[in-house]
VOPAGU-2260 file (C-alpha; in pm, 1 decimal, decimal comma):
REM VOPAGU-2260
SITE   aa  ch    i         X         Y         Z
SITE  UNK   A    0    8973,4    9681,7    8784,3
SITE  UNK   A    1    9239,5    9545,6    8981,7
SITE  UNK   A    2    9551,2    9481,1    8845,6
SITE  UNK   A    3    9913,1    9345,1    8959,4
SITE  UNK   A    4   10220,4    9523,2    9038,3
SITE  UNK   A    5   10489,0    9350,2    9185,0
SITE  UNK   A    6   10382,9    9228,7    9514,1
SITE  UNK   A    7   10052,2    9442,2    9544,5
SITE  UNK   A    8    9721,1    9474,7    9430,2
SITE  UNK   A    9    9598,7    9805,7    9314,7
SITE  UNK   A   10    9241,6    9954,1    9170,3
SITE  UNK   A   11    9138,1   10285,5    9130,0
SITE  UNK   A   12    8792,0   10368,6    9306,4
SITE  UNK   A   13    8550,3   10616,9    9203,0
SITE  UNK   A   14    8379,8   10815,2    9515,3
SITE  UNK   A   15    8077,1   10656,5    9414,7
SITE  UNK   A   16    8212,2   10296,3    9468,7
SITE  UNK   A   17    8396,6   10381,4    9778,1
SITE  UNK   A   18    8082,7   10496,4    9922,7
SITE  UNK   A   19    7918,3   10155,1    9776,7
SITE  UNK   A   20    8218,0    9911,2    9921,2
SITE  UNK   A   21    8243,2   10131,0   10289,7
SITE  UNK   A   22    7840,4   10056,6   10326,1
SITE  UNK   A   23    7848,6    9688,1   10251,3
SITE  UNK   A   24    8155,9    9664,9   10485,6
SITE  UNK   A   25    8002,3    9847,8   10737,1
SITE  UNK   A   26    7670,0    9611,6   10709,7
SITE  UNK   A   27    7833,4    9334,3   10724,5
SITE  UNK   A   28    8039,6    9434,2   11046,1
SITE  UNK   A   29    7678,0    9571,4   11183,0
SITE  UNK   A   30    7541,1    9183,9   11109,8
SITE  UNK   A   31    7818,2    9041,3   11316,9
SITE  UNK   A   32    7736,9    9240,9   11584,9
SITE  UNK   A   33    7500,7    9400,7   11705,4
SITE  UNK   A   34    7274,0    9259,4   11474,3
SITE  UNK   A   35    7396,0    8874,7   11517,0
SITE  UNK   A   36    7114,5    8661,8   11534,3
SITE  UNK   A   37    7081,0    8287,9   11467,8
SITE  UNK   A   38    6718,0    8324,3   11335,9
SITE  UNK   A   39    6828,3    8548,1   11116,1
SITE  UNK   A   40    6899,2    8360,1   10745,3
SITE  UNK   A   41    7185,7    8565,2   10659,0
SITE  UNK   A   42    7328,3    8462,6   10982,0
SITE  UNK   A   43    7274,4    8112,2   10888,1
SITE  UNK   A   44    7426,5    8124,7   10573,3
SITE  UNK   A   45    7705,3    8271,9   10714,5
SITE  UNK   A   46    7743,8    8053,1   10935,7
SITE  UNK   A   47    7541,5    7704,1   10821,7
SITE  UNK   A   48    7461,5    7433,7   11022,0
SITE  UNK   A   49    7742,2    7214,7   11039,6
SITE  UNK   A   50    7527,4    6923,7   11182,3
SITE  UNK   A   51    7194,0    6991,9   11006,7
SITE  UNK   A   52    7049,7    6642,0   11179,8
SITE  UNK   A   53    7207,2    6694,3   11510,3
SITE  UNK   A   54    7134,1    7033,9   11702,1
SITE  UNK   A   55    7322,6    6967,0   11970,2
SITE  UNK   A   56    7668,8    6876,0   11790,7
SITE  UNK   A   57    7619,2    7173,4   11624,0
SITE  UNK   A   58    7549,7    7392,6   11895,1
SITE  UNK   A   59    7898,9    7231,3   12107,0
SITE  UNK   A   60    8054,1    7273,4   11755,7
SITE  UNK   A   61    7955,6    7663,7   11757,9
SITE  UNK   A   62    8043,7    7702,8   12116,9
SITE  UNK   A   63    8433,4    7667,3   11963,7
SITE  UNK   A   64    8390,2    7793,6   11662,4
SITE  UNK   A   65    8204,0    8052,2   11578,1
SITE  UNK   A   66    8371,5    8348,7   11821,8
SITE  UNK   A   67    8701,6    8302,0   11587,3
SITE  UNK   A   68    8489,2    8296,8   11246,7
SITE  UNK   A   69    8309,5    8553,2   11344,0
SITE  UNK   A   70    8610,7    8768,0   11419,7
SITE  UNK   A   71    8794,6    8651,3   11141,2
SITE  UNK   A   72    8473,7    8767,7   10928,0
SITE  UNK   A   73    8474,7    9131,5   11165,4
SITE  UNK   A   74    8829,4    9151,4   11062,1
SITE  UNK   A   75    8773,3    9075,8   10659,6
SITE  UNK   A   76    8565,7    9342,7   10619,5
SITE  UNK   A   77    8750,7    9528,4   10863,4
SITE  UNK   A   78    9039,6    9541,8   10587,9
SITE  UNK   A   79    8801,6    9627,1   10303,5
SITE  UNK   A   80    8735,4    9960,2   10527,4
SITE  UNK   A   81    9102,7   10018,5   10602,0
SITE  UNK   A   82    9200,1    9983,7   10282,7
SITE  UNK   A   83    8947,3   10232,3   10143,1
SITE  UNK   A   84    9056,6   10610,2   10044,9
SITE  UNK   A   85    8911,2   10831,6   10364,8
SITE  UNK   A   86    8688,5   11068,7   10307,4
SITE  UNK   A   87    8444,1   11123,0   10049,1
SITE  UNK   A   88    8708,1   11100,2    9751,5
SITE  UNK   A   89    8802,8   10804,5    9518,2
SITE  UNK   A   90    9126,1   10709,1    9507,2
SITE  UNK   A   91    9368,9   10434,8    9476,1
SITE  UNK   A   92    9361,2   10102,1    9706,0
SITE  UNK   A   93    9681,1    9845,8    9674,7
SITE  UNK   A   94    9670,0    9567,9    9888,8
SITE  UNK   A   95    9927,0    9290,7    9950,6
SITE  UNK   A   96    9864,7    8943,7    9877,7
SITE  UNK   A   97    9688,4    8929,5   10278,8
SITE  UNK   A   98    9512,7    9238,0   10217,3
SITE  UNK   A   99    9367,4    9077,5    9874,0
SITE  UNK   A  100    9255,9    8760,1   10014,8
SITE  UNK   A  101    9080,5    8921,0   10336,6
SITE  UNK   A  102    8904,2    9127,9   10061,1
SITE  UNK   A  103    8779,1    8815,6    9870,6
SITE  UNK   A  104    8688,1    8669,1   10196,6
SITE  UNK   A  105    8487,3    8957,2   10299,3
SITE  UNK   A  106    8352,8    8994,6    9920,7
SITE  UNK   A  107    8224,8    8676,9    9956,9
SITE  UNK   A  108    8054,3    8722,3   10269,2
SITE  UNK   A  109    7882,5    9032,1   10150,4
SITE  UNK   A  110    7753,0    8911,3    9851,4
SITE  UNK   A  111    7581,4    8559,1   10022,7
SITE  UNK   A  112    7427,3    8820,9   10271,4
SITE  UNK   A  113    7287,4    9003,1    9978,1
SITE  UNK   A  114    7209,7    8692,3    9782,0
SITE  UNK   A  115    7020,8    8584,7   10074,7
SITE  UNK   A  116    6817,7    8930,9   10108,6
SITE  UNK   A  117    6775,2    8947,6    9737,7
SITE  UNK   A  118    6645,6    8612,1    9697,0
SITE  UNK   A  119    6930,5    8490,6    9495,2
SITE  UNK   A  120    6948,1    8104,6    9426,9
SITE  UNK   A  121    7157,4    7847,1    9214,7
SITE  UNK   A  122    7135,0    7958,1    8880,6
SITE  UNK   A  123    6950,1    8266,6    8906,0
SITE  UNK   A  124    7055,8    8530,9    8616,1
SITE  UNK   A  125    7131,8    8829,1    8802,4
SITE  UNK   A  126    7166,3    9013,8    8425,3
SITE  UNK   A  127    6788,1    8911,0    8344,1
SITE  UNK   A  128    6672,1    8967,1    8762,0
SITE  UNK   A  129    6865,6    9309,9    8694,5
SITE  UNK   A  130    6685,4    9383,0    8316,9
SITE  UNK   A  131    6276,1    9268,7    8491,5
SITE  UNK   A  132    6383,8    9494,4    8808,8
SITE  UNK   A  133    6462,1    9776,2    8560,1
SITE  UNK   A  134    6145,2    9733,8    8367,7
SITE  UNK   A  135    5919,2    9730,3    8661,5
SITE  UNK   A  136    6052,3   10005,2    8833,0
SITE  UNK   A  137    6406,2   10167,3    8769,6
SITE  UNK   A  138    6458,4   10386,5    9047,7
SITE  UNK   A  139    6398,2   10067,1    9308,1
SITE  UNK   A  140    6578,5   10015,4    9531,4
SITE  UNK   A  141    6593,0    9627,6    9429,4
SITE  UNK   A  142    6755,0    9729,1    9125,8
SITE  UNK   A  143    7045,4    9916,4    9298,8
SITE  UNK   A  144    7110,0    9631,8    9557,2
SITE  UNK   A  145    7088,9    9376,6    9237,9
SITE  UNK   A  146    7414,8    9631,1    9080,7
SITE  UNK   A  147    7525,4    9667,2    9381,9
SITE  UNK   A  148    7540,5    9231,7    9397,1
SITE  UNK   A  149    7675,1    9218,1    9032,1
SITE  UNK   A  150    7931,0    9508,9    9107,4
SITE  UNK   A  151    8085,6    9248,0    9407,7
SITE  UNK   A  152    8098,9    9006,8    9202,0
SITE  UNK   A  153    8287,9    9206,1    8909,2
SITE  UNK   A  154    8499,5    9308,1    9183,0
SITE  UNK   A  155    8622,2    8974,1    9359,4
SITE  UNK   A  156    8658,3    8817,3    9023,7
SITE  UNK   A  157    8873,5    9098,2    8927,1
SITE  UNK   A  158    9086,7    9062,1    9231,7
SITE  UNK   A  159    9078,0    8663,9    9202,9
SITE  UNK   A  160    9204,9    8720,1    8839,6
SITE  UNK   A  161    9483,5    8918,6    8956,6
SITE  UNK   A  162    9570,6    8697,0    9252,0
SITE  UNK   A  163    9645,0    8399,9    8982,9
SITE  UNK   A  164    9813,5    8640,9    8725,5
């Protein structure tokens, strides 16, 4: 998918997975947000415990922390929508080497919030999880957030590949 030229990045994005990769960004943005909440266990594996045996070092380590990160993380996913063809076409994205690595950032931080939704542990097979999903019920939505998972991961090993090429 994406491949290097030069200085830049570039893949070419069906409407389909523009659609896809503008939702996820916006979800994620929507999380940080107005949806930001501790209790929440996306939130916290966004943003773990740093001092799992010590709530109160990890709340003063939050209290200087965790405005930046969670700009920083507004702001990754911020580039995956900026990036993105507008519209409802497909089209080409090229990102320089900034660009790329806020999009693996942001990747990332979609795919633990799915992982987390989905259930998704150490070691799970997301190909079998995908294949039972399918033979319960195709039209699921569990099996289009598990492609949805495995197409994120496609996607910021593609870009990873082509950041070390």
């Amino acid at each position: 998918m994406f491949r290097r030229y030069g200085d830049r990045y570039v893949a070419t994005f069906a409407v389909d997975e523009v659609r896809v990769l503008r939702k996820v960004a916006s979800e994620v943005v929507g999380l940080l947000t107005d949806g930001f909440d501790h209790g929440d266990p996306v939130v916290g594996r966004l943003f773990p415990e740093v001092y799992p045996e010590d709530a109160a070092s990890t709340a003063e380590f939050r209290r200087y922390t965790e405005g930046d990160l969670k700009t920083a993380k507004i702001d990754q996913a911020g580039a995956i929508l900026a990036a993105l063809p507008g519209g409802e076409v497909g089209g080409e994205v090229r990102l320089d080497a900034e660009a790329a690595e806020a999009w693996l950032r942001a990747l990332n931080d979609a795919r633990l919030a799915m992982g987390v939704r989905l259930e998704i542990k150490d070691g799970t097979d997301v190909g079998e999880e995908l294949d039972e999903a399918v033979a319960v019920d195709p039209t699921s939505s569990r099996v289009f957030q598990l492609s949805v998972y495995a197409y994120l991961g496609y996607l910021q090993e593609s870009l990873l590949n082509a950041l070390i090429d």
